[in-house]
N, C-alpha and C positions, 0 to 999 in steps of 0.2 A: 556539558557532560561532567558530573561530578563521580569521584569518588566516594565509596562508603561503606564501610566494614561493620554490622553488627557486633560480628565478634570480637571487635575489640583491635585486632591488628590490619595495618596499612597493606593498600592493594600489594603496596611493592615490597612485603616481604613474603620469606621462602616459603613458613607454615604459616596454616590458618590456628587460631585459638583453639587449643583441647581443653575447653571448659565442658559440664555436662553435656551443653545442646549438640556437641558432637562427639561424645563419648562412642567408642565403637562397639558393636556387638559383634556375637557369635553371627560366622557367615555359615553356619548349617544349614539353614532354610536355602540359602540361594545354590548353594551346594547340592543338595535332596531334589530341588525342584528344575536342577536342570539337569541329575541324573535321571528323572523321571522321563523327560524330555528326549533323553538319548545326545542333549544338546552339549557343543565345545565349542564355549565362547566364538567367535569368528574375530581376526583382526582385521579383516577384508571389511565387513560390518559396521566395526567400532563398537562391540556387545562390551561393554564394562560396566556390571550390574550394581547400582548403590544400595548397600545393604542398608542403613541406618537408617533406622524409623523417626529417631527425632528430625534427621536433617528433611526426609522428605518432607512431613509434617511441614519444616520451616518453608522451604522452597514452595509449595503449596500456598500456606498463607499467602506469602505475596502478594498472590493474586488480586485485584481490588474486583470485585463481587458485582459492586454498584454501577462499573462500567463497563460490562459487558453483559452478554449475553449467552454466550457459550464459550466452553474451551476446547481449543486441540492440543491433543498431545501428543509429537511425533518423539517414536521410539520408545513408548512406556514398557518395552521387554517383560519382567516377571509382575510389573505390574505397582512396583515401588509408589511410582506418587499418585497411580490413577483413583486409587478409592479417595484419598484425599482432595482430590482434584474435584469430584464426586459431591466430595461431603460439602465444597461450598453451595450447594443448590444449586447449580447450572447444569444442565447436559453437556456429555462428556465426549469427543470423536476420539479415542486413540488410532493410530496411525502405526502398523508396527508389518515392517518389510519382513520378518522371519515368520514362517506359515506356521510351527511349532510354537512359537510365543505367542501368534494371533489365537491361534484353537483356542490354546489355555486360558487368553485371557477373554474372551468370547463367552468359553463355558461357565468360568468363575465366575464373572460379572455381570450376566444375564439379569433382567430385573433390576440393574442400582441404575438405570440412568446413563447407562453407559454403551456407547456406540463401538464396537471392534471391527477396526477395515486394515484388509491385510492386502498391502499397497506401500510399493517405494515412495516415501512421502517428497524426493528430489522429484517426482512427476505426479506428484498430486493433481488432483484438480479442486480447485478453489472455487470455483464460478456457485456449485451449487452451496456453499454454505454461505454464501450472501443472502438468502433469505432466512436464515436463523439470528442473524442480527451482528455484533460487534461483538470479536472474538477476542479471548487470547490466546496467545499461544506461547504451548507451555514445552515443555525438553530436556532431556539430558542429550545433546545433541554428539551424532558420531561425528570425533575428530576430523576422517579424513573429507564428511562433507557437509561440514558446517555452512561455509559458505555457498552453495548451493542452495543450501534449505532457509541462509536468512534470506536471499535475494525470490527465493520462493513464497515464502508466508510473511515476509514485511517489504513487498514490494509494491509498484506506483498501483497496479488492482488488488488488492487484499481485503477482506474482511477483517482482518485482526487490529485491534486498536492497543492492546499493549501485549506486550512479549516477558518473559519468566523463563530464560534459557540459561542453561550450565553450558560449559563449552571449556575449553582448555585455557588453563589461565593466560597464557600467551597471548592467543586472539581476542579475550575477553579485554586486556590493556589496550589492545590494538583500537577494538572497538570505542573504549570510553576515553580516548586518549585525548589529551589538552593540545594546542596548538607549539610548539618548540620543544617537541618530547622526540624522545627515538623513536615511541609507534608511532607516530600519529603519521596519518598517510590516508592515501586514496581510499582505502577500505572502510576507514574511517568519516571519510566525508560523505560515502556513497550511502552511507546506512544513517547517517545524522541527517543528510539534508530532511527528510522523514520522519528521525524518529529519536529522542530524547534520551541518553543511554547510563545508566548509574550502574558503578560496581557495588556489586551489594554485598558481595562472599566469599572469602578464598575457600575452597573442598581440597581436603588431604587425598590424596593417593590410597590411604588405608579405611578410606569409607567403600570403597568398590572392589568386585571382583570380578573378576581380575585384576590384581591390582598395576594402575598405569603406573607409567615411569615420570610422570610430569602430573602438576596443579591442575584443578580443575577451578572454576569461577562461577559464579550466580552472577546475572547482569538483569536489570528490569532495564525495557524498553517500552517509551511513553509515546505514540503517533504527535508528531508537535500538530499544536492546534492549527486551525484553517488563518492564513493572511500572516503568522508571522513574520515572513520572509517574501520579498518581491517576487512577482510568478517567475516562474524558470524553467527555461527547454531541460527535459531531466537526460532528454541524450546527449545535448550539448554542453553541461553541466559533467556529468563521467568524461566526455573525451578532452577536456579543457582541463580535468583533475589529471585526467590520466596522463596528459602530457608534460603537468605541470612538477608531478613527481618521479616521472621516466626515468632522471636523475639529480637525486636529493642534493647532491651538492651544486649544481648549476643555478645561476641566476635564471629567475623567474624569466626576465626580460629577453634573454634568447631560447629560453623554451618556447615562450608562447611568442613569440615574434610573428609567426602565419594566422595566429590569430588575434592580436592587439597591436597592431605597425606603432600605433601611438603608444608605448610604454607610459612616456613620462607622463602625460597627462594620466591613463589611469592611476599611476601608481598617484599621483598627488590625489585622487580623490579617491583614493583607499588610507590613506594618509601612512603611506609607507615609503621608504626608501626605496630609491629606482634599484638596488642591489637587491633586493629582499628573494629570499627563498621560500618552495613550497608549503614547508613545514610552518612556518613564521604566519601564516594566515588565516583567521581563523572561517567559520562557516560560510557570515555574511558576507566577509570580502570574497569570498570562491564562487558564492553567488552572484555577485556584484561581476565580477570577472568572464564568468558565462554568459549574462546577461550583454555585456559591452561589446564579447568576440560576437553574437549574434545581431549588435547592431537594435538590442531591446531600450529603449532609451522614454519610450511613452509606454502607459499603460493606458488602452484605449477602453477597455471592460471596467476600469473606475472610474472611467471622466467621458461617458459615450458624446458624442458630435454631438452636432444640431441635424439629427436624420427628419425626414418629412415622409409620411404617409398619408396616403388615402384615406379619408372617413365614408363610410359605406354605412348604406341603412337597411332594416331587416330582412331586404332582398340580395343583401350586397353591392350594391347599385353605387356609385363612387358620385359622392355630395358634394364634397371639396377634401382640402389637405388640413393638417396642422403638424406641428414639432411632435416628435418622438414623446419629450416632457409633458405637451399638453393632454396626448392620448392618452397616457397613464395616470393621471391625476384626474383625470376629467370623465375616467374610465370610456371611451368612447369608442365606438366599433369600428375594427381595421383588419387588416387579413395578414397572416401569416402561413410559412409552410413549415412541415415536418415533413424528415426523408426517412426512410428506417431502409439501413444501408445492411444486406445481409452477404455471405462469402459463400462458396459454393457447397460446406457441410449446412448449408441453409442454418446459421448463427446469425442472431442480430446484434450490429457492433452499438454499444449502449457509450455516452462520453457522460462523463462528469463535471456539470459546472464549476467553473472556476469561482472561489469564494470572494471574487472582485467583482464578479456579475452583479446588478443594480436590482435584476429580479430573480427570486428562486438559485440562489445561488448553495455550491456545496452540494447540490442533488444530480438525481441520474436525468437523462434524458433521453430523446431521440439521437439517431445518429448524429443527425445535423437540423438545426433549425433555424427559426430567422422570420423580422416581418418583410414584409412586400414593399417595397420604396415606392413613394409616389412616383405615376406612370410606368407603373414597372406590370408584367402580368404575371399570375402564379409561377408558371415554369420557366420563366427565365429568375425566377427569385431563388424557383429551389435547385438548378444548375449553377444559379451564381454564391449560393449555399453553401452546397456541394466543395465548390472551387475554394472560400473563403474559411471553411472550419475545418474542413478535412484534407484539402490542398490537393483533390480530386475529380479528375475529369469522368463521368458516365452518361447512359440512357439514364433520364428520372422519369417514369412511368407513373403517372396519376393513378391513384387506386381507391380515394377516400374522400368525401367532402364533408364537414364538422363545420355544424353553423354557431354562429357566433353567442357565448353564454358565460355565465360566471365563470363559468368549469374552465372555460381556454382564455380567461382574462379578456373578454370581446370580442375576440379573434375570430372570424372567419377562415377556418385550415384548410387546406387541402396539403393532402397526405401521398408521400410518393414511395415509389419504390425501389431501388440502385441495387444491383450486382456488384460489388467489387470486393476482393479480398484483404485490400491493404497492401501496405502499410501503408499509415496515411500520417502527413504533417498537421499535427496538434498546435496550434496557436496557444502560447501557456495563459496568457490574460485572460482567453475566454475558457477552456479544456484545459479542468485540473488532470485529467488521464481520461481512458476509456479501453472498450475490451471485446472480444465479439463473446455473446452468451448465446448457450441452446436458449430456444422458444421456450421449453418445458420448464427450465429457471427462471427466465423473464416472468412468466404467468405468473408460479409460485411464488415468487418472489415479489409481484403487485402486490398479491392477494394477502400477502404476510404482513409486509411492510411498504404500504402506498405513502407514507411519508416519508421514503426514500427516493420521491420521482418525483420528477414538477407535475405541473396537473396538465398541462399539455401531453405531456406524452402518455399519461391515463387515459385520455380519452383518445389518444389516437391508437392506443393501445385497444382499449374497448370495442372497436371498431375494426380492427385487422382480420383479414381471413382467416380460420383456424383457429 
């Protein structure tokens, strides 16, 4: 997480640069247009409108164009960055909870490309713009729930691949904080383990109106790439932070004592002092540390066993066995199941392979899948599935038989189908995350973008009732 000020001055001072690119203008316009309105600012809200065209302008650019696909913007109010936002040739969602600032910005911006949803963006829903492709998302985000909205749009299911948020300069340090600093802290590690965070900007008080009492910040946030980091329980990952900075001044070694009995040994292969505190550790050892308290010690989705399966011929009819290795090299016909595990709003919970998987990794898939072990039958492969990916006991109801072709890698499937709502234990080696999605998205979402799915679960898809 680096620091970095265009304008010339360090995150850690009071003001930002009053060079041109933040010269201030007349706030008449914002003035006019929210007498029009009938509208008074709200501090409930956090309305504090940036008047200055250059700065939006700047904040806008940001954006990198090339790696995304669309942008959202939550809380574009009078509308400051959204034509900019616009103008990089992407489709635009704004997101704006006041029903007087949606109209207005609805009716003005009809025809540019631009989406207006007038919705609390703390309860958006994210699932349907997974088939418009890799977002950013962009903001002047309200103070009082900033963090709400990152844990929202840059969290373990998200569309958004990088972030362009203003925030109060406070939380913004918090955010891009180094390891033996004052911020740096839980907050900090919850939103890095994910995602890549640069201060890019200190904002004066006297670019908005209303004008705050405290700094505002530009921060980019970059989704860190796939395998940086060793897979990691992301719940046990937060409660292993959280406890770790309960109390910033206590040693590490009796905070987490319920969860690492053997101190010493981790701490020598962190390579820190048995005394070392929270603060003093940076991403990878916090991850290292989660990993240890769960007893994650092998990665079995990078270095799979020696599994044996069935070879079966164009009837399915079992010939003999070979290794795991030889069926896939040798491409030879063997059976697997797919389960598509739905909850009672009739949602299909979709997981995302872990980017340590040997096949089709990084992509979406079935709920749960898996091949058939030698002497094993379909339905006990896809209850013992069930149990192994999603840490889940149900009925698995056969619904579907997929015979063996390029399309499922040789596979002979059979396709099943589970009730249950969850919550379910994600194994991090093989489930980089997962999420239950309407049918209505799922479809849209093949149809847009099939190279967001393994090809297994296309055709088990193809094939589903409805």
């Amino acid at each position: 997480m680096t620091h970095q000020d265009p304008g010339g001055t360090p995150p850690g001072s009071d003001r930002a640069s009053r060079g041109d690119s933040e010269a201030a203008v007349p706030q008449g316009a914002v003035r006019s247009a929210l007498a029009e309105l009938d509208l008074h600012p709200s501090k409930a809200l956090g309305q504090n409108f940036l008047h200055d065209p250059n700065m939006a302008r700047w904040i806008a650019d940001q954006v990198d164009a090339s790696r995304v696909t669309q942008v959202i913007e939550v809380g574009p109010g009078l509308g400051a960055l959204t034509l900019h936002l616009a103008a990089k040739g992407l489709p635009v969602l704004a997101i704006e909870k006041d029903h007087r600032l949606a109209a207005r910005l609805a009716e003005r911006y009809v025809d540019r490309g631009i989406e207006v949803v007038r919705a609390d963006a703390t309860e958006f829903d994210l699932r349907p713009r997974f088939a418009r492709g890799p977002a950013a998302f962009v903001g002047n985000l309200p103070y009082r729930v900033t963090t709400p909205l990152l844990f929202r749009f840059l969290g373990e299911a998200s569309p958004a691949q990088q972030g362009i948020i203003m925030v109060q300069r406070e939380v913004a340090l918090r955010l891009a904080a180094s390891p033996s600093t004052p911020e740096y802290g839980a907050l900090t590690l919850a939103i890095a383990r994910r995602w890549r965070v640069e201060y890019l900007k200190t904002v004066p008080p006297r670019l908005f109106f209303p004008v705050p009492q405290v700094d505002s910040a530009v921060l980019r946030l970059t989704r860190r790439p796939a395998g940086e980091f060793p897979p990691c329980d992301p719940g046990r990952f937060e409660e292993v932070v959280r406890a770790g900075f309960s109390q910033r001044r206590k040693q590490l070694r009796k905070l987490l004592a319920a969860w690492i009995p053997d101190w010493r040994s981790v701490a020598a292969e962190l390579g820190v002092r048995e005394e070392v505190r929270a603060e003093d550790l940076d991403l990878g050892q916090w991850i290292h540390l989660a990993r240890r308290s769960g007893g994650e010690t092998d990665d079995a989705a990078q270095r799979p066993g020696e599994e044996w399966f069935d070879l079966v011929d164009a009837d399915d009819r079992v010939t003999g066995r070979a290794t795991r290795g030889e069926v896939h090299v040798n491409n030879l016909r063997h059976r697997a199941v797919h389960l598509f595990v739905f909850n009672q709003a009739g949602e299909l919970f979709l997981q995302k392979r872990s980017p340590w998987k040997d096949r089709h990794p990084g992509v979406w898939d079935s709920s749960a899948s898996g091949h058939v072990d030698s002497g094993e039958d379909y339905d006990a492969a896809a209850a013992r599935e069930l149990r192994e990916e999603l840490g889940a006991e149900g009925t698995v109801e056969p619904i579907a038989r997929i015979p063996a072709s390029e399309r499922t890698g040789m596979e002979f499937v059979r396709l099943y189908r589970v009730s249950h709502g969850g919550p379910f234990r994600l194994p991090p080696a093989e489930i980089e995350t997962g999420g239950f999605f309407p049918m209505g998205v799922v479809r849209e979402w093949a149809q847009r973008r099939p190279d967001d799915f393994a090809p297994g679960f296309l055709e088990c898809l193809s094939v589903f009732p409805g």
